[in-house]
Structure formats: C-alpha cells, structure tokens
N, C-alpha and C positions, 0 to 999 in steps of 0.2 A: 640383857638377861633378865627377863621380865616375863608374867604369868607364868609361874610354876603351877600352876594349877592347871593351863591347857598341858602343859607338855606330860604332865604325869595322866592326864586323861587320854592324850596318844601313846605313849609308854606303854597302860594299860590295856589298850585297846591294840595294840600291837604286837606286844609279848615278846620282844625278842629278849635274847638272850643276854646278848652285852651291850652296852650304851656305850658309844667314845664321844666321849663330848670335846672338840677342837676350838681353841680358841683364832681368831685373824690373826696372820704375823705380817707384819710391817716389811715388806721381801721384795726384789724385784719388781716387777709391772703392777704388782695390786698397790703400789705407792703413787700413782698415778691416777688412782679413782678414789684409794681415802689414804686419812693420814696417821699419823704413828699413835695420835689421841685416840684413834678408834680399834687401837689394840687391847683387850681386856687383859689385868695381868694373870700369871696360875693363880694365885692366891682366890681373884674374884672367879674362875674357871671352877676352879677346888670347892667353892664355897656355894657355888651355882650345882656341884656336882653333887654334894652334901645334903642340900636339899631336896633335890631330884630323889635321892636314896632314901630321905625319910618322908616321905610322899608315895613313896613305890617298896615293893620289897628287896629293891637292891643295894648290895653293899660296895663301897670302893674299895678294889681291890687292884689298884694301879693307877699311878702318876707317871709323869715325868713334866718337872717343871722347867726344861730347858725348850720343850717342845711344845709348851702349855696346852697339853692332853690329858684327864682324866679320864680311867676306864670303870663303870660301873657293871655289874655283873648280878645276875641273879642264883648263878651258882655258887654252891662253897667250893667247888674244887672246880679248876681250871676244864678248859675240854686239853688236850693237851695229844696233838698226832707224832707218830715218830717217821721218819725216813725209810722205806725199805729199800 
C-alpha cells in the first residue's frame, strides 16, 4: 500500500463515486500462490483508506473489519434503491 499520490491522481481522474478498497485474505487456492504474511491487516486497509480520503474529497463512510473492506464515498448521503 504504497504511492498514495498515484492512486489519488487515478481517483481524480476517474471520478467515481464510491472507492471499496479490499484487502488479500489468506482463503482457499490464493494460499497456494502467497502466504498469510501477505495479508494486510483492516487496521493497515483503514489507514490506506484514510489517506486515500484526505488526498481526494472522499469520506469513509463504511467498514467492516471481519472482511477487511473500507468503503470511501464522495457522497454525504448514500444512493440507496428500494425493491419494487
């Protein structure tokens, strides 16, 4: 998790709307091409994501550290569709 400065210049240059930033998990067959060292924890995910936000004009507006996923957003309110 390294040059925050390119990713905020594609960021920029991209515009979308929500960022999910995923960390590697240590799972099934991906254990067989790297190893459990090469899983970031949320914390460093969170902290990569942090950055990212103050770099860009996005805020973090969703975790989940069981699944170490941060969601950054350029919106204040959600898009949010309902079912009909």
């Amino acid at each position: 998790m390294k040059n925050i400065e390119g990713y905020v210049k594609l960021i920029k240059k991209a515009d979308p709307t929500y960022i999910e930033l995923k960390a590697y998990v240590y799972v099934g067959f991906s254990g067989l091409r790297m190893s459990f060292e090469n899983m970031p924890s949320h914390l460093e995910i969170r902290q990569f994501g942090l950055q990212l936000a103050r770099g860009t004009s996005y805020d973090l507006i969703g975790e989940s550290e069981e699944s170490r996923v941060v969601l950054l957003s350029k919106l204040k309110k959600l898009i949010s569709f309902e079912k009909t």
